[in-house]
C-alpha positions as CSV (number, residue, x, y, z in Angstrom):
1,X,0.0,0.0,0.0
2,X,1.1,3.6,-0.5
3,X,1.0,6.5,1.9
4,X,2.0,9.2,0.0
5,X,5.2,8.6,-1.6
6,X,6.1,5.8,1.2
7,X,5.4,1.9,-0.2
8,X,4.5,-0.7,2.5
9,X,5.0,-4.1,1.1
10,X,5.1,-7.3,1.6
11,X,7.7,-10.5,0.6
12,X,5.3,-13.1,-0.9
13,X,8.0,-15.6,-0.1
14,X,7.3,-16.5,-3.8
15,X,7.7,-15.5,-7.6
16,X,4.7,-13.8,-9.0
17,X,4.3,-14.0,-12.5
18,X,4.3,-10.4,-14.4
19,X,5.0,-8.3,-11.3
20,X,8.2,-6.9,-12.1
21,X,8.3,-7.6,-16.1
22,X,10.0,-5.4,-18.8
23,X,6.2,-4.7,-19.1
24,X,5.1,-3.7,-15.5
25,X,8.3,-1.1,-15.8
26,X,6.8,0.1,-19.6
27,X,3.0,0.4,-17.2
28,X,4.5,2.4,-14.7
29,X,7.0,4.6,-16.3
30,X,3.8,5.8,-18.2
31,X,2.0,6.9,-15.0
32,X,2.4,8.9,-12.0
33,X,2.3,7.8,-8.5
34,X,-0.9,7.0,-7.2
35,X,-2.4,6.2,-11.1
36,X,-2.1,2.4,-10.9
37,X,-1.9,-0.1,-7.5
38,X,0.9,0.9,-5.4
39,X,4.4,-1.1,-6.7
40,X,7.9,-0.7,-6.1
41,X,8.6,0.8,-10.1
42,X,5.8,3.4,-8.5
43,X,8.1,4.7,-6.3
44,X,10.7,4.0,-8.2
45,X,9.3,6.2,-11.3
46,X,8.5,9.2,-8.9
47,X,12.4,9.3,-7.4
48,X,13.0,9.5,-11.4
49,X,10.2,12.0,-12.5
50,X,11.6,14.5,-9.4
51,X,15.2,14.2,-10.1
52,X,15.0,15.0,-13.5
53,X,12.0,17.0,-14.1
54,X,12.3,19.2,-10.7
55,X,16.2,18.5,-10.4
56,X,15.3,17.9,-6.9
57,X,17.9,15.4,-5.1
58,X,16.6,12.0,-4.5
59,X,16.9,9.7,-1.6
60,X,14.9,6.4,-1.1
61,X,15.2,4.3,2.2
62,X,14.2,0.8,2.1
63,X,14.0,-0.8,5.7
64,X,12.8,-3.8,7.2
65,X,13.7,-7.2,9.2
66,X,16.0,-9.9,8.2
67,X,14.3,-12.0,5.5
68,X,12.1,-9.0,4.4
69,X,13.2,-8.7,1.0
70,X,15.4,-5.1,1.3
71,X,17.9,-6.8,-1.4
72,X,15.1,-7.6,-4.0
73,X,13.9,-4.3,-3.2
74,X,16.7,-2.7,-3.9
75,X,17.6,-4.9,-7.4
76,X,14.4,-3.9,-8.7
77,X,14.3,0.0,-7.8
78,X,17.6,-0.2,-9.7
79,X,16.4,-1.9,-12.4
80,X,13.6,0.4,-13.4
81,X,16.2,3.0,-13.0
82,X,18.4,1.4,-15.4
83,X,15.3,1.1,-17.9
84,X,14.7,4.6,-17.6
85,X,17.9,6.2,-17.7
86,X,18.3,3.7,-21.1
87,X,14.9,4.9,-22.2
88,X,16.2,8.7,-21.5
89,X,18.9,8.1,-24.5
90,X,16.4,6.7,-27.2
91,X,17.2,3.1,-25.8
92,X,14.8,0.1,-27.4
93,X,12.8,-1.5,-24.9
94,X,14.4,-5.0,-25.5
95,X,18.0,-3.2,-25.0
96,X,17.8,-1.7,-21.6
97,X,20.3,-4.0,-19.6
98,X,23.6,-2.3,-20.1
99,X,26.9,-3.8,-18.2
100,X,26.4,-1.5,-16.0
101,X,22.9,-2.0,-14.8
102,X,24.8,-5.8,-14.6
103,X,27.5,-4.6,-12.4
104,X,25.2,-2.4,-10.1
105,X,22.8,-5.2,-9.8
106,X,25.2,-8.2,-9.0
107,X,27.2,-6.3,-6.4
């Protein structure tokens, strides 16, 4: 659930089919916070909109218990940040993992 711009979620413990898909980030990137069900590219796409729209500085702070999925978390906000920044430079979809976004994401 959102409140505000702060996402309360949940590990499922399990994969979901479709929840964090090349085409969940194209859904999201596409709308604005509070458009479509709360998700983590949500957040994710507002951090984005705000630094480069409003040049505002960015911060995002993901907490939680051992076993709460912080690491996942964190390897998806980064990879719908990767999308977009390839996006941002006229990118295809099907092209958006870089070796960066590969280096950044297996560290």
């Amino acid at each position: 659930t959102n409140i505000g711009s702060i996402l309360a979620s949940v590990n499922p413990y399990k994969p979901i089919p479709g929840l964090y898909s090349v085409d969940a980030i194209e859904l999201y990137r596409q709308h604005r916070l509070g458009e479509l069900p709360p998700h983590i590219f949500a957040t994710a796409n507002e951090c984005y909109c705000c630094l480069w729209k409003r040049h505002d500085s960015q911060c995002v702070l993901i907490s939680g218990e051992s076993g709460a999925g912080k690491t996942e978390s964190t390897k998806l906000l980064l990879k719908f940040l990767s999308a977009m920044s390839q996006t941002s430079v006229g990118a295809p979809v099907s092209e958006k993992s870089t070796h960066v976004e590969e280096a950044i994401l297996e560290s």
